[in-house]
N, CA, C and O atoms as a CHARMM CRD file, in Angstrom:
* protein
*
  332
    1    1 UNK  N     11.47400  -1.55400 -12.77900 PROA 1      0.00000
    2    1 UNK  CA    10.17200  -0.89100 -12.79400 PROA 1      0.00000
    3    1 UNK  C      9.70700  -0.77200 -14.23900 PROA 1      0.00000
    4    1 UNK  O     10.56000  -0.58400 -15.10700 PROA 1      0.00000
    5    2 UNK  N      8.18400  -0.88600 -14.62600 PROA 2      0.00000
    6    2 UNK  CA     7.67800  -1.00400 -15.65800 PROA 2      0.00000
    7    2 UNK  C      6.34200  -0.17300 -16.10800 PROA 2      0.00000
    8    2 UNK  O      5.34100  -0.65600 -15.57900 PROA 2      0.00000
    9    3 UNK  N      6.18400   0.47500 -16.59400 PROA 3      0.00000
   10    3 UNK  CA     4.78000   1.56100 -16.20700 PROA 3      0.00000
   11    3 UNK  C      4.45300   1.80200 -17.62600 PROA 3      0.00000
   12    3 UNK  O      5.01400   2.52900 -18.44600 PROA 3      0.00000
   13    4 UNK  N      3.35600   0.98300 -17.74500 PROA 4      0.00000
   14    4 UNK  CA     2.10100   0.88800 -18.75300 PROA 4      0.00000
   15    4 UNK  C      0.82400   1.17600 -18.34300 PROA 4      0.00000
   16    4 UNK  O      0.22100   0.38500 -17.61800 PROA 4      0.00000
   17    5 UNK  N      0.14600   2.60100 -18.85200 PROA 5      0.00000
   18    5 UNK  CA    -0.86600   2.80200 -18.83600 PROA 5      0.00000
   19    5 UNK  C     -1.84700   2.99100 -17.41900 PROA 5      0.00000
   20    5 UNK  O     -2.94900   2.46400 -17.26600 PROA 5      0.00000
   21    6 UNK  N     -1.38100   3.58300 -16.76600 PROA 6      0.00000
   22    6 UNK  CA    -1.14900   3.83900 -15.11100 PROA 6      0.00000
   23    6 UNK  C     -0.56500   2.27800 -14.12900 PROA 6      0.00000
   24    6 UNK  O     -0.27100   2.42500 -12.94300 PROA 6      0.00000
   25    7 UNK  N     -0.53100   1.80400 -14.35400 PROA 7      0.00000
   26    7 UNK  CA     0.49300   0.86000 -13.26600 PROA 7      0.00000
   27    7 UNK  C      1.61300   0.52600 -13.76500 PROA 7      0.00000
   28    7 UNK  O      2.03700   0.37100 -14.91000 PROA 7      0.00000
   29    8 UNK  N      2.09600   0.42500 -12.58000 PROA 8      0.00000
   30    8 UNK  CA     3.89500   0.83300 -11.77700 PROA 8      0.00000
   31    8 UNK  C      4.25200  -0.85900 -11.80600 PROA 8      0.00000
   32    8 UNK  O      3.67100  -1.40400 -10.86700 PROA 8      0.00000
   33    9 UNK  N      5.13500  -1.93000 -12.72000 PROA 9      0.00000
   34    9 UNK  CA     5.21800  -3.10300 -12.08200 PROA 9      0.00000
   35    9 UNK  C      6.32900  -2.61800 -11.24400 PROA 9      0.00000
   36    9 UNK  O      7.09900  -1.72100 -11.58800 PROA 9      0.00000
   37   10 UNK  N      6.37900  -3.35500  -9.95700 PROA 10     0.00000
   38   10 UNK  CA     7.95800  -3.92600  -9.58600 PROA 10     0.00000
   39   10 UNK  C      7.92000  -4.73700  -9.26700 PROA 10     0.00000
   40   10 UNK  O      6.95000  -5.29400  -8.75400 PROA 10     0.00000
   41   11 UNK  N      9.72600  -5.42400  -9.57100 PROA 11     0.00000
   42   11 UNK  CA    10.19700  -6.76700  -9.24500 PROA 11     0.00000
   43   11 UNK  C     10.53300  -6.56200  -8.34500 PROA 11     0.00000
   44   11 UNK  O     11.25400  -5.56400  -8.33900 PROA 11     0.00000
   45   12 UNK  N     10.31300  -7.30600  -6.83100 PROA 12     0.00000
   46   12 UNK  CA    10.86300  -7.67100  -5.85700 PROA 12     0.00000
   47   12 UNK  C     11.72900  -8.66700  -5.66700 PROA 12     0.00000
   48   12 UNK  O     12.23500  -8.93300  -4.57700 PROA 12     0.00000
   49   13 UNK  N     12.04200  -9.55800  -7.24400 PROA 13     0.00000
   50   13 UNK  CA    12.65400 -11.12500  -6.30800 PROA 13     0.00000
   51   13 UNK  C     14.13000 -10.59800  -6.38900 PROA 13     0.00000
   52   13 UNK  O     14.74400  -9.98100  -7.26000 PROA 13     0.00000
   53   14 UNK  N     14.58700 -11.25400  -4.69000 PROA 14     0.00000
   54   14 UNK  CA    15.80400 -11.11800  -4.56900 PROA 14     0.00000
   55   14 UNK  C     15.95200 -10.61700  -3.56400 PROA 14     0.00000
   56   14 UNK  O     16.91100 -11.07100  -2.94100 PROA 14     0.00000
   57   15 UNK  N     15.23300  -9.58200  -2.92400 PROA 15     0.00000
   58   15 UNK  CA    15.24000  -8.36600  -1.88400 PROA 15     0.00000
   59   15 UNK  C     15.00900  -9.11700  -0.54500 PROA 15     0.00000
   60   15 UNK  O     14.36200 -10.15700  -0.67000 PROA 15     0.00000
   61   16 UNK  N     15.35100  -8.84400   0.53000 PROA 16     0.00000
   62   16 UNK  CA    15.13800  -8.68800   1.68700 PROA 16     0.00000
   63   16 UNK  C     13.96600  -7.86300   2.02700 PROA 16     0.00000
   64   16 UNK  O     13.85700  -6.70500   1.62400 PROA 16     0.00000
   65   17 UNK  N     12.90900  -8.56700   2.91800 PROA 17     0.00000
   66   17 UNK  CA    11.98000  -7.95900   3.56000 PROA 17     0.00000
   67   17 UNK  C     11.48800  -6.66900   3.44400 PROA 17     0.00000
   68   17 UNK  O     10.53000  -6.08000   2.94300 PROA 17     0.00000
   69   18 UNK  N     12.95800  -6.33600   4.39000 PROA 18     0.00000
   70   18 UNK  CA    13.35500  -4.62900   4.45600 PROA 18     0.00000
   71   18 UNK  C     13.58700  -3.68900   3.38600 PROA 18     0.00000
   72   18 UNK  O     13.43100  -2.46900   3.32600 PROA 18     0.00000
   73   19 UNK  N     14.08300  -4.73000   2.37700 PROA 19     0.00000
   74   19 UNK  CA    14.63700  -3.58900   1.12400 PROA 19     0.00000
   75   19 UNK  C     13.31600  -3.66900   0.17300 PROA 19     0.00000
   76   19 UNK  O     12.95600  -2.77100  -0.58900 PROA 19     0.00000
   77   20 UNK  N     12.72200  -4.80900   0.35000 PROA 20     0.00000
   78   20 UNK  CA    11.46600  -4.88600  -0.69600 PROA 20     0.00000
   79   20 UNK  C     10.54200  -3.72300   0.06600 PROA 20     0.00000
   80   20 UNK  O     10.45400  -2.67400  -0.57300 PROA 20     0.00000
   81   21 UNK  N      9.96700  -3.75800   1.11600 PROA 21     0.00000
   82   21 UNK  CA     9.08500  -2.54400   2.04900 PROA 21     0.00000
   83   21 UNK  C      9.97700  -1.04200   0.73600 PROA 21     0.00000
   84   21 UNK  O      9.60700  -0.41500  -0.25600 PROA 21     0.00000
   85   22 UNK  N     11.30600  -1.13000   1.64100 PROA 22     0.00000
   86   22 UNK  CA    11.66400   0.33500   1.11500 PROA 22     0.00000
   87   22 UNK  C     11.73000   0.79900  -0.41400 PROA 22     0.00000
   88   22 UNK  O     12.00500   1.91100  -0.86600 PROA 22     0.00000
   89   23 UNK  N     11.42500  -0.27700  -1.01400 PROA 23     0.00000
   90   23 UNK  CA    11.35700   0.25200  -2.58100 PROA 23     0.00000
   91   23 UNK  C      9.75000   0.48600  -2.99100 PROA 23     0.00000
   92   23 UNK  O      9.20200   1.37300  -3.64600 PROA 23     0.00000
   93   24 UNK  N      9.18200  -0.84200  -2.23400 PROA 24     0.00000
   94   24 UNK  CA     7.61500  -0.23600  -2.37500 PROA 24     0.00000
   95   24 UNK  C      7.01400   1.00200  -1.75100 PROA 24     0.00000
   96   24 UNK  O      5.82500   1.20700  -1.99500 PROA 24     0.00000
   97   25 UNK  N      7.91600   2.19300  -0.68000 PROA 25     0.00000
   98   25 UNK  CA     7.52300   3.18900  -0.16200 PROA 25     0.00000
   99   25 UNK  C      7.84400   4.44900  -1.41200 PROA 25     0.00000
  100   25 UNK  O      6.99300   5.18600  -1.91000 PROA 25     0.00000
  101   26 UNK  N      9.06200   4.42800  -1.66800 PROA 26     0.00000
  102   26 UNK  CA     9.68200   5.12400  -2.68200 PROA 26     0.00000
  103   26 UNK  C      9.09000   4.71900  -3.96300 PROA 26     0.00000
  104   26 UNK  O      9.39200   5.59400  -4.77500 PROA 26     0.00000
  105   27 UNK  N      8.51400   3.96900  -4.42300 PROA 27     0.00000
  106   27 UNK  CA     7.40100   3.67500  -5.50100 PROA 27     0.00000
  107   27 UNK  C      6.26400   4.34300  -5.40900 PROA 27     0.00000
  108   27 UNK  O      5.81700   5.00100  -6.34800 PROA 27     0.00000
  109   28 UNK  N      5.52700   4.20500  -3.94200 PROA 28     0.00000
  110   28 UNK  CA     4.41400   5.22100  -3.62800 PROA 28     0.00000
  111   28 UNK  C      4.21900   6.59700  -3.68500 PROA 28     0.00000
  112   28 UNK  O      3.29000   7.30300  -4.07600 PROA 28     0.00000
  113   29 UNK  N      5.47500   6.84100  -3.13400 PROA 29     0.00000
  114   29 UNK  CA     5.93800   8.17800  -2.57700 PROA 29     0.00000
  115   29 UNK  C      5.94700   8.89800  -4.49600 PROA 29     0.00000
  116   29 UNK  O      4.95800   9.44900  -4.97900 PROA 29     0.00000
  117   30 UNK  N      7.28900   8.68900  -5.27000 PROA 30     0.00000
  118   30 UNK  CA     7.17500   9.00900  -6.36300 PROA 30     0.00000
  119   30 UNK  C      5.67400   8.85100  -7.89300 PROA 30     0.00000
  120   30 UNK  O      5.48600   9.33300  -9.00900 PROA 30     0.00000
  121   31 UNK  N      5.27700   8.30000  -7.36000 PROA 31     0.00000
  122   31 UNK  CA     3.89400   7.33600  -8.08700 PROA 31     0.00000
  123   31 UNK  C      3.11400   8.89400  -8.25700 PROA 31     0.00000
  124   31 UNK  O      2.87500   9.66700  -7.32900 PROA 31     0.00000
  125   32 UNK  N      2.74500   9.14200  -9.96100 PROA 32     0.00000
  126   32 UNK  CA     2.01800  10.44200 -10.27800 PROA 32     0.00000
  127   32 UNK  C      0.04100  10.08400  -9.94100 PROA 32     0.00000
  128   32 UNK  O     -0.55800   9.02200  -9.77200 PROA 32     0.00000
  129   33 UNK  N     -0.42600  11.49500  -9.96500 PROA 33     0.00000
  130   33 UNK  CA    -1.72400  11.30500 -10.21900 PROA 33     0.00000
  131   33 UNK  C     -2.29500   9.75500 -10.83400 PROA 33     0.00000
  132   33 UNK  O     -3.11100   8.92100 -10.44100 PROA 33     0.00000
  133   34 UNK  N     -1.49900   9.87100 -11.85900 PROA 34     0.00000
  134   34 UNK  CA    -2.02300   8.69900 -13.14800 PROA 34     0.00000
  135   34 UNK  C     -2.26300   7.60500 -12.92300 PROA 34     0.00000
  136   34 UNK  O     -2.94700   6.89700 -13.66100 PROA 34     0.00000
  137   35 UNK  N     -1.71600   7.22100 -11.78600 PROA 35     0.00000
  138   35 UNK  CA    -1.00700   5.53100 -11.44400 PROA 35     0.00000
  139   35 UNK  C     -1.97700   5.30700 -10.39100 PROA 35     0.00000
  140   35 UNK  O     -2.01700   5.78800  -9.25800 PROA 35     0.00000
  141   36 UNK  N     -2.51500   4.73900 -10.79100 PROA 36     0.00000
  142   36 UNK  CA    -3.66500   3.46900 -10.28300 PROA 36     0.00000
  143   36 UNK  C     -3.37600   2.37800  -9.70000 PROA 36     0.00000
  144   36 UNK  O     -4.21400   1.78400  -9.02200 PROA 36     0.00000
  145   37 UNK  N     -1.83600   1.83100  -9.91100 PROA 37     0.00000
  146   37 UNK  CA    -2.03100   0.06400  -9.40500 PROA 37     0.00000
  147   37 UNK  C     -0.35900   0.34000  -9.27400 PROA 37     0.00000
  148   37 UNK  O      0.24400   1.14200  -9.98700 PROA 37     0.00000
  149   38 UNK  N     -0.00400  -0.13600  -8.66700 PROA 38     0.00000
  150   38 UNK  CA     1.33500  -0.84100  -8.38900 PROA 38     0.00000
  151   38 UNK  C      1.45900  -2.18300  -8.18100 PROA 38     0.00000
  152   38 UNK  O      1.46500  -2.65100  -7.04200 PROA 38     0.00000
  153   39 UNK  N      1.57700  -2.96800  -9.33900 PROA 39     0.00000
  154   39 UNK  CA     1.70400  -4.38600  -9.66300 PROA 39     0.00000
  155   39 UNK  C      3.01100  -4.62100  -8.50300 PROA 39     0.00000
  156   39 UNK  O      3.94900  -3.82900  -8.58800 PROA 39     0.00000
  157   40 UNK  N      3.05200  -5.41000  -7.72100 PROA 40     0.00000
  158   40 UNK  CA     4.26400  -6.48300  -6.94300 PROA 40     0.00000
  159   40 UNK  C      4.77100  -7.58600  -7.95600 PROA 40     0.00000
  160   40 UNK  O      3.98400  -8.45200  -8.33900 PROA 40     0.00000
  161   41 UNK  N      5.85200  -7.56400  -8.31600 PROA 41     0.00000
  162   41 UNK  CA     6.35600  -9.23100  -8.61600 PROA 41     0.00000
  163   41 UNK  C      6.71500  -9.68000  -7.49500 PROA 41     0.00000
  164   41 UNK  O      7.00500  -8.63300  -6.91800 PROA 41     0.00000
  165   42 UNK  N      6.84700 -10.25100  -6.99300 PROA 42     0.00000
  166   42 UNK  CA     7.87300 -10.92000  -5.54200 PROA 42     0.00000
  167   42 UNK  C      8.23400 -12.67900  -5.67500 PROA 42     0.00000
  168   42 UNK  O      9.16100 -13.25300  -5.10400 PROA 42     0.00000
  169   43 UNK  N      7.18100 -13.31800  -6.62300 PROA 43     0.00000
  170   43 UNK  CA     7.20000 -14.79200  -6.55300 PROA 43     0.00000
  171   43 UNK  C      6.52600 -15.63300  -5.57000 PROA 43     0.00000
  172   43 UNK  O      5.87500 -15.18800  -4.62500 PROA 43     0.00000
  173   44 UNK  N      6.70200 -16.83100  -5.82400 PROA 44     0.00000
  174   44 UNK  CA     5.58900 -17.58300  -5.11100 PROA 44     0.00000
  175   44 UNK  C      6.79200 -18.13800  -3.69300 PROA 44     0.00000
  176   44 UNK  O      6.96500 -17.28400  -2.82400 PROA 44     0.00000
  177   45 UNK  N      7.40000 -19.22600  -3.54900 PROA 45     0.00000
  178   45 UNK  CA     8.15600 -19.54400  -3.48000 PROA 45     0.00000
  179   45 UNK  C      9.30800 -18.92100  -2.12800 PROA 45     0.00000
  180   45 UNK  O      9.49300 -19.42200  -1.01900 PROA 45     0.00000
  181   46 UNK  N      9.81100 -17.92600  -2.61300 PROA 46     0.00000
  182   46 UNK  CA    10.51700 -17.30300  -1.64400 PROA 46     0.00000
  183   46 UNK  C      9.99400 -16.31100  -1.42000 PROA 46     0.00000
  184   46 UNK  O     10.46900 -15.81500  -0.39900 PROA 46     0.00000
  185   47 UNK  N      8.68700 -15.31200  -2.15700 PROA 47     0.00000
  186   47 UNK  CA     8.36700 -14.14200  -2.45900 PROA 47     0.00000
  187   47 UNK  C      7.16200 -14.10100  -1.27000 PROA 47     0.00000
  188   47 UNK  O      6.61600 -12.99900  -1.20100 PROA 47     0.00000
  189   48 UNK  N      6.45700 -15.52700   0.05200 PROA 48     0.00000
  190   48 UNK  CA     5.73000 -15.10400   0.58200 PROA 48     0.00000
  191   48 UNK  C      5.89600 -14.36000   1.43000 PROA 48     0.00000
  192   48 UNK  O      5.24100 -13.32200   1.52300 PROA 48     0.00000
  193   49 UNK  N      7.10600 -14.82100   2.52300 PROA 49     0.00000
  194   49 UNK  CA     7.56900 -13.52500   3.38100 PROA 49     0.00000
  195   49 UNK  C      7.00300 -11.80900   2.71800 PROA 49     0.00000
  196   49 UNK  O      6.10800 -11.10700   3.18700 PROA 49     0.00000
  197   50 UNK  N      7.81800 -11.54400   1.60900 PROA 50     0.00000
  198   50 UNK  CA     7.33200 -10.40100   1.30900 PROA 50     0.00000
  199   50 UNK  C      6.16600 -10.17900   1.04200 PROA 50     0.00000
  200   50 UNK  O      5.74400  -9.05000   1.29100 PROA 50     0.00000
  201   51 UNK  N      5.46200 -10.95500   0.58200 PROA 51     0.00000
  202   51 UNK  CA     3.66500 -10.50800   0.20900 PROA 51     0.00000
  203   51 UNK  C      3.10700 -10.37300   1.52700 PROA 51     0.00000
  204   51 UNK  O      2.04800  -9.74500   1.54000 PROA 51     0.00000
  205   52 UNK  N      3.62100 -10.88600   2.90600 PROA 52     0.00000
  206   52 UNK  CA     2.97700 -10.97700   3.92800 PROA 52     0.00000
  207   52 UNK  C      3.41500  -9.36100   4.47200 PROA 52     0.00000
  208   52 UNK  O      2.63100  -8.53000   4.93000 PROA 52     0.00000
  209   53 UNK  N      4.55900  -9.23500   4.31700 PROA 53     0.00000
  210   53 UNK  CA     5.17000  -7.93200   4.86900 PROA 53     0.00000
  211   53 UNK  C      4.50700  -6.88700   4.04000 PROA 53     0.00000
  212   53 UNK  O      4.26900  -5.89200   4.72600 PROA 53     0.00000
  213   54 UNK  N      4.13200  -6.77100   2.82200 PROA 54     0.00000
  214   54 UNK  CA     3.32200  -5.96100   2.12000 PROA 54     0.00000
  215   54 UNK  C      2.27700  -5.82100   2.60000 PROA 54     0.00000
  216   54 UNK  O      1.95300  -4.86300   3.30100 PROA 54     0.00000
  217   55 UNK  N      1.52100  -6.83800   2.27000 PROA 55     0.00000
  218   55 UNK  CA    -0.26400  -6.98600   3.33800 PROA 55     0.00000
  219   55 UNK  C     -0.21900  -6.29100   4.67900 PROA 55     0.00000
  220   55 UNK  O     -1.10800  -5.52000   5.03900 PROA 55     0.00000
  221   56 UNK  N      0.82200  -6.57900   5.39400 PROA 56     0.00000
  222   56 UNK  CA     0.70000  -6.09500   7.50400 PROA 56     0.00000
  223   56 UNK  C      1.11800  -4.15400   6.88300 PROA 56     0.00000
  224   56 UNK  O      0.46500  -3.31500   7.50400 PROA 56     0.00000
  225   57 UNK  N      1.96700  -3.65500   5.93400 PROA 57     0.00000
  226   57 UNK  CA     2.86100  -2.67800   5.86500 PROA 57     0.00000
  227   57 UNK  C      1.26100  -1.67900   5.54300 PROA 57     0.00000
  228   57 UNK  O      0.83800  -0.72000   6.18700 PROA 57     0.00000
  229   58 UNK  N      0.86100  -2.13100   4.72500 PROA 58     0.00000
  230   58 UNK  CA     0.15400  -1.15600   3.60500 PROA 58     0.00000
  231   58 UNK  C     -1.43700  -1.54600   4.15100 PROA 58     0.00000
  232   58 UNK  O     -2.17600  -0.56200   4.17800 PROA 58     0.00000
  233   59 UNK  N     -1.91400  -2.53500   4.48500 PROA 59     0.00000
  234   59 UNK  CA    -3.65000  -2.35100   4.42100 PROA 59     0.00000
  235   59 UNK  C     -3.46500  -1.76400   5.91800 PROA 59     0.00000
  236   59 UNK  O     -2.55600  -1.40100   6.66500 PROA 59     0.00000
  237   60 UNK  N     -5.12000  -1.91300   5.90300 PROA 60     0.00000
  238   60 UNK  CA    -5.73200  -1.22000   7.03900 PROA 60     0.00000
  239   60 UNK  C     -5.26400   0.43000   7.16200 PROA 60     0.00000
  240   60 UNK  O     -4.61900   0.94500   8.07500 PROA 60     0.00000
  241   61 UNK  N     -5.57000   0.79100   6.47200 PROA 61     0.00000
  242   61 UNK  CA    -5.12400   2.71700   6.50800 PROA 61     0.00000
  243   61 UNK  C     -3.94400   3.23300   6.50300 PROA 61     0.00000
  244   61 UNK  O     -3.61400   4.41800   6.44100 PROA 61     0.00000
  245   62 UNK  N     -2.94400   1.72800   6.61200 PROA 62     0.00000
  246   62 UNK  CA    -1.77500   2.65600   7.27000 PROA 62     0.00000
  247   62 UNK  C     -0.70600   3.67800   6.26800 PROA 62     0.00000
  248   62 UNK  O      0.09400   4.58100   6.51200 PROA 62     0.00000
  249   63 UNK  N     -1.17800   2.99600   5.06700 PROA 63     0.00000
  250   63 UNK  CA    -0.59600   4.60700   3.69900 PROA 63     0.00000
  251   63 UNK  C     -2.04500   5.56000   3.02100 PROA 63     0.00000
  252   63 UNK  O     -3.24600   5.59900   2.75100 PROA 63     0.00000
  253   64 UNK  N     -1.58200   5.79200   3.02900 PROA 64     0.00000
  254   64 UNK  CA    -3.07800   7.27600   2.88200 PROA 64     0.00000
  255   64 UNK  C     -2.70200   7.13100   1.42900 PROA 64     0.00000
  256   64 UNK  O     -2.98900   8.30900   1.21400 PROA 64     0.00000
  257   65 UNK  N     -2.26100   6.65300   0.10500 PROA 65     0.00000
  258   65 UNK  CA    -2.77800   6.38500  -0.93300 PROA 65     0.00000
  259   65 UNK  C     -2.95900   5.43900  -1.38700 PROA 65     0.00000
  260   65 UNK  O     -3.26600   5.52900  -2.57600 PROA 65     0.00000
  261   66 UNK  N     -2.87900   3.48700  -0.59900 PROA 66     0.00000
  262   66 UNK  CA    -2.95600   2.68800  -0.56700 PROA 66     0.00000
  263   66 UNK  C     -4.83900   2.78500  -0.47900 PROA 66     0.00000
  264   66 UNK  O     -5.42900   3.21000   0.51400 PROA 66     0.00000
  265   67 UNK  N     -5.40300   2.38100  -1.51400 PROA 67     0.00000
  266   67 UNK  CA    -7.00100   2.33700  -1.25500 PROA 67     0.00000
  267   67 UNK  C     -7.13300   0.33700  -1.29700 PROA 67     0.00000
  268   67 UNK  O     -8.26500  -0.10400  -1.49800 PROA 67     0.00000
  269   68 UNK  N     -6.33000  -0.37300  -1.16300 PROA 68     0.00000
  270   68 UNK  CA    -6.64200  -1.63700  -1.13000 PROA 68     0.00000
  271   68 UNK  C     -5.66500  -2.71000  -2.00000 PROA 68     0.00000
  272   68 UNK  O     -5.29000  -2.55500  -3.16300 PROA 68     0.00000
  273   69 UNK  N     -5.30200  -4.07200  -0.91700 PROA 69     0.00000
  274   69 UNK  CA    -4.74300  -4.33600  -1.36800 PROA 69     0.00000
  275   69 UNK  C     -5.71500  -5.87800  -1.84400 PROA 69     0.00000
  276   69 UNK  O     -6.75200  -6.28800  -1.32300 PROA 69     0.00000
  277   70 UNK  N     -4.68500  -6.66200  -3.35000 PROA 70     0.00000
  278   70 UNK  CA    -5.73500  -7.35300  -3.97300 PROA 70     0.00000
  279   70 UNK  C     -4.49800  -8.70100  -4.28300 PROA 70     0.00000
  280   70 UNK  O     -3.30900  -8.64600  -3.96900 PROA 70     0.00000
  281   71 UNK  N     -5.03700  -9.58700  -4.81400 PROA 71     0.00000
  282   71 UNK  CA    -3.95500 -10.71100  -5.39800 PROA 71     0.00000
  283   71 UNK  C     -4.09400 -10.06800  -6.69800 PROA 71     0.00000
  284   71 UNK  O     -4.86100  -9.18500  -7.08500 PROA 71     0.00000
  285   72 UNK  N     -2.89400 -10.91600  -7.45400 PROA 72     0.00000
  286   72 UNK  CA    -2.81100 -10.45100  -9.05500 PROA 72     0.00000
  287   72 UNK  C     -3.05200 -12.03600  -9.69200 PROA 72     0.00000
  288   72 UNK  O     -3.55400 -13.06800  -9.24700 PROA 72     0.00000
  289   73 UNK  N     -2.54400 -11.71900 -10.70800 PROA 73     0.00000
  290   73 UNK  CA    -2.87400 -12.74900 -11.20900 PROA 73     0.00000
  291   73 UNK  C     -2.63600 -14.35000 -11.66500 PROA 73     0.00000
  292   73 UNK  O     -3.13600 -15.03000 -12.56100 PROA 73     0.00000
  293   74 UNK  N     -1.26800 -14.73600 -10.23800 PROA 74     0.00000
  294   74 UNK  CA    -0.87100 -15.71200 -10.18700 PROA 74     0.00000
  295   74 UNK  C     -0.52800 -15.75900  -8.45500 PROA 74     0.00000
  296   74 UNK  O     -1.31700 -15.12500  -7.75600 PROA 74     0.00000
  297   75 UNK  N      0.30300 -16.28600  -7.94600 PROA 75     0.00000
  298   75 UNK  CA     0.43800 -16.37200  -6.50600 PROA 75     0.00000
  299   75 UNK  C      1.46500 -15.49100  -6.23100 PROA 75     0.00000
  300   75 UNK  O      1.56800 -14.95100  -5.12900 PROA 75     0.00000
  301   76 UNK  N      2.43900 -15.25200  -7.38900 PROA 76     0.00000
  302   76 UNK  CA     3.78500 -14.42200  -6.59900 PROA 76     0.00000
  303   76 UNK  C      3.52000 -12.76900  -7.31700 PROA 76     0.00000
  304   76 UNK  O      4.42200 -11.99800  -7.64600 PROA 76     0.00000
  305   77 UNK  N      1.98200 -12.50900  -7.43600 PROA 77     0.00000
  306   77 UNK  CA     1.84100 -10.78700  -7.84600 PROA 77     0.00000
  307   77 UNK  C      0.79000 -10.77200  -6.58800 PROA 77     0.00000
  308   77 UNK  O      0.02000 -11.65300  -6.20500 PROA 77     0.00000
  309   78 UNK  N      1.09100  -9.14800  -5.96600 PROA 78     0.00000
  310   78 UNK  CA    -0.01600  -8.57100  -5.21800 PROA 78     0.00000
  311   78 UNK  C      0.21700  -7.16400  -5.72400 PROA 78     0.00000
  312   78 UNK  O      1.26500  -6.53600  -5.87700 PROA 78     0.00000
  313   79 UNK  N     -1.15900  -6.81600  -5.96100 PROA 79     0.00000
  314   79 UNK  CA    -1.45600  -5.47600  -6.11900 PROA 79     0.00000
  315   79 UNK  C     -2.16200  -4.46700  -5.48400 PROA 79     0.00000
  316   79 UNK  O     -3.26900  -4.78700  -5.04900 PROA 79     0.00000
  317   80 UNK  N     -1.68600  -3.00900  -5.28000 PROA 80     0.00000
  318   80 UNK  CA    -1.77200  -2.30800  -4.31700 PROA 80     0.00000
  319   80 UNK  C     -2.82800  -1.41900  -5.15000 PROA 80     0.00000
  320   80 UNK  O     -2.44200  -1.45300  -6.31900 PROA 80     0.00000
  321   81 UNK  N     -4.01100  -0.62800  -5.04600 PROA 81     0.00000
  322   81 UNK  CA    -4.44500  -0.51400  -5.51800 PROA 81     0.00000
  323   81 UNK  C     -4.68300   0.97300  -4.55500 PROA 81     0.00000
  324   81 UNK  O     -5.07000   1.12400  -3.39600 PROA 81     0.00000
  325   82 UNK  N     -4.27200   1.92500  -5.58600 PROA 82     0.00000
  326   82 UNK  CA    -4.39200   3.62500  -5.06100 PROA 82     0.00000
  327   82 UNK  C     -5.30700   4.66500  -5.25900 PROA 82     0.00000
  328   82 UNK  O     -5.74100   4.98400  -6.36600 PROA 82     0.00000
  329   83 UNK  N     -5.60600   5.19600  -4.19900 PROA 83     0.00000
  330   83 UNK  CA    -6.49500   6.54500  -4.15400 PROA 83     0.00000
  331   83 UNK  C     -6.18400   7.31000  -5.34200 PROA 83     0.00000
  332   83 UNK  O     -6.73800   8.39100  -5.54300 PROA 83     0.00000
C-alpha cells in the first residue's frame, strides 16, 4: 500500500480473486476522510479476472463509499473513486 496525497495505491498481483476482493474491503473500510481514490494495481495479463471481480463487487451502489468506478491509466490499474 502506497498513499500520496489522498489515494490509497494497492498491489493486487499475485492474489486470488477472493483475497484481492478482501484486501480491497479492508482498504475501504480503513480509508480516512482524506482519501479520494484507491488506485488498483492488479495487471493486465492475469490481473483481468480481478478487475472484473472489482467492477461486479463495488459499482452499482453496492459499497456506500464507492462513488464510481474508472480505468487508470494503463490496462492493469482501476480506480475506485470515493464519496
Amino acid at each position: 500500500m502506497n498513499i500520496t496525497s489522498g489515494i490509497i495505491e494497492v498491489d493486487l498481483h499475485g492474489l486470488r480473486v477472493e483475497e484481492a476482493i478482501r484486501k480491497v474491503e479492508k482498504e475501504l473500510s480503513k480509508a480516512s476522510g482524506s482519501v479520494y481514490m484507491i488506485r488498483l494495481i492488479h495487471g493486465y495479463h492475469g490481473g483481468t479476472r480481478i478487475k472484473e471481480a472489482v467492477e461486479d463487487e463495488f459499482s452499482y451502489g453496492r459499497n456506500s463509499r464507492v462513488k464510481s468506478i474508472r480505468p487508470g491509466s494503463n490496462p492493469g490499474i482501476t480506480e475506485l473513486v470515493l464519496r
